[in-house]
C-alpha positions as CSV (number, residue, x, y, z in Angstrom):
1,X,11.8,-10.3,31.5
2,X,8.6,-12.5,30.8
3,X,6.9,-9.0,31.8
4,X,8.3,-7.4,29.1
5,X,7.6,-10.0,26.6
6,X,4.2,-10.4,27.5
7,X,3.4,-6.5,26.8
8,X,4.8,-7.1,23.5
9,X,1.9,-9.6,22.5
10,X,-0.7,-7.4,23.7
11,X,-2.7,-6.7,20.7
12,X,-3.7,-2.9,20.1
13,X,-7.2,-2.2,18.7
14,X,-7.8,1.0,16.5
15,X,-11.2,2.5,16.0
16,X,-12.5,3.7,12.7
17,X,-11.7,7.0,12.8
18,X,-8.0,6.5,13.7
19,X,-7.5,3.6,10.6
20,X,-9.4,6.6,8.0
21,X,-6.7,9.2,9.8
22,X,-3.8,7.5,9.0
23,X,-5.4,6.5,6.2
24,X,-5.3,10.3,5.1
25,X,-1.8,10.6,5.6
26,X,-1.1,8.6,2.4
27,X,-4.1,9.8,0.3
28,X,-3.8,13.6,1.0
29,X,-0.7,14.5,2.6
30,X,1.1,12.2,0.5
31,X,3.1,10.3,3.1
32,X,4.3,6.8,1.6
33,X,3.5,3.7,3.6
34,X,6.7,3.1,5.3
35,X,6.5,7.1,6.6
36,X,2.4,7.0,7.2
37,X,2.7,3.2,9.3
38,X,5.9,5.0,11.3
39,X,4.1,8.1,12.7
40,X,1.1,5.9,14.0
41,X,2.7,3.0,15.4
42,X,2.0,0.5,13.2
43,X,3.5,-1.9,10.6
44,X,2.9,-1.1,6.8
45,X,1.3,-3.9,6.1
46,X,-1.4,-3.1,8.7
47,X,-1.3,0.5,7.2
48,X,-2.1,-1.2,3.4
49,X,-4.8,-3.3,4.8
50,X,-6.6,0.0,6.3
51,X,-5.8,1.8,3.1
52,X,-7.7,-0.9,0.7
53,X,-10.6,-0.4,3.2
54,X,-11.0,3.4,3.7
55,X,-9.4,5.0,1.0
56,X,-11.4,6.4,-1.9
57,X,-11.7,4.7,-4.8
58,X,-10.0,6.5,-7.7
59,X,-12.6,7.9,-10.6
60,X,-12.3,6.1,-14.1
61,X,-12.6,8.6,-17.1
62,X,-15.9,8.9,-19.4
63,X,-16.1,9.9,-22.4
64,X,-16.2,14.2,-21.6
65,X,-13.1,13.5,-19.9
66,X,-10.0,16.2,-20.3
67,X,-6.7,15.5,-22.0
68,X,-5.0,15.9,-18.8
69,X,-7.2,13.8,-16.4
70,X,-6.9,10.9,-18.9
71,X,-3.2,11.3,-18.9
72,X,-3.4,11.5,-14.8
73,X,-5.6,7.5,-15.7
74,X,-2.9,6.6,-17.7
75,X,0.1,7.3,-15.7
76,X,-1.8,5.3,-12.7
77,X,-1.8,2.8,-14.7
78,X,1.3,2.8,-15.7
79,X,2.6,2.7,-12.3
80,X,0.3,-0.2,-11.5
81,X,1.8,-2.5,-14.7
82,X,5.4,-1.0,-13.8
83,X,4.9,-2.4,-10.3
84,X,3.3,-6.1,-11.1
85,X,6.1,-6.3,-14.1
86,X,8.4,-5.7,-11.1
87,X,7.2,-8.3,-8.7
88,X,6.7,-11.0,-11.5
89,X,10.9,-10.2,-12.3
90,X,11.3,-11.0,-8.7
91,X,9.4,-13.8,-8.4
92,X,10.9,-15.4,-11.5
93,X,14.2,-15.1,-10.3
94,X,13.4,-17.2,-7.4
95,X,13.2,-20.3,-9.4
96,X,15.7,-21.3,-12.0
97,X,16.2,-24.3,-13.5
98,X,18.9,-26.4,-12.5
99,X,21.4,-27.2,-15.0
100,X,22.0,-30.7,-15.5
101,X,25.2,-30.7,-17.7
């Protein structure tokens, strides 16, 4: 048994190359997270941290942008304030105020 449990704190290094690969599952094949960190082995959480360091950086629109590519910007944003408006509902439900009656 302490065999077992000691192969399970072995920590696995990745190179480069395999973090940008699974990296490109979520950026061009359009895996999520949960689906990209399954098929390599790893947690998504580990997956995220690779993603904020390989992934490209999304374009911002100038001024000769089209119609569509600024509605492409604004629906990413959208998503991004949908998602912070979601975890600030959840964190605000973690603390409520005691009723003293």
């Amino acid at each position: 048994m302490s065999e077992s449990k000691h192969e399970a704190s072995v920590r696995r290094r990745f190179d480069d190359e395999f973090k940008q690969s699974a990296v490109r599952l979520i950026v061009e094949e359009q895996y999520t997270f949960k689906a990209a960190a399954a098929a390599v082995g790893v947690s998504d959480q580990t997956l995220r941290a690779w993603h904020a360091r390989f992934a490209p950086q999304p374009s911002v629109c100038g001024e000769n942008a089209t119609v569509e590519e600024l509605r492409a910007e604004n629906r990413a944003g959208r998503k991004v304030s949908n998602c912070c408006i979601t975890a600030i509902g959840a964190a605000s439900t973690l603390r409520r105020p005691i009723n003293k009656s």
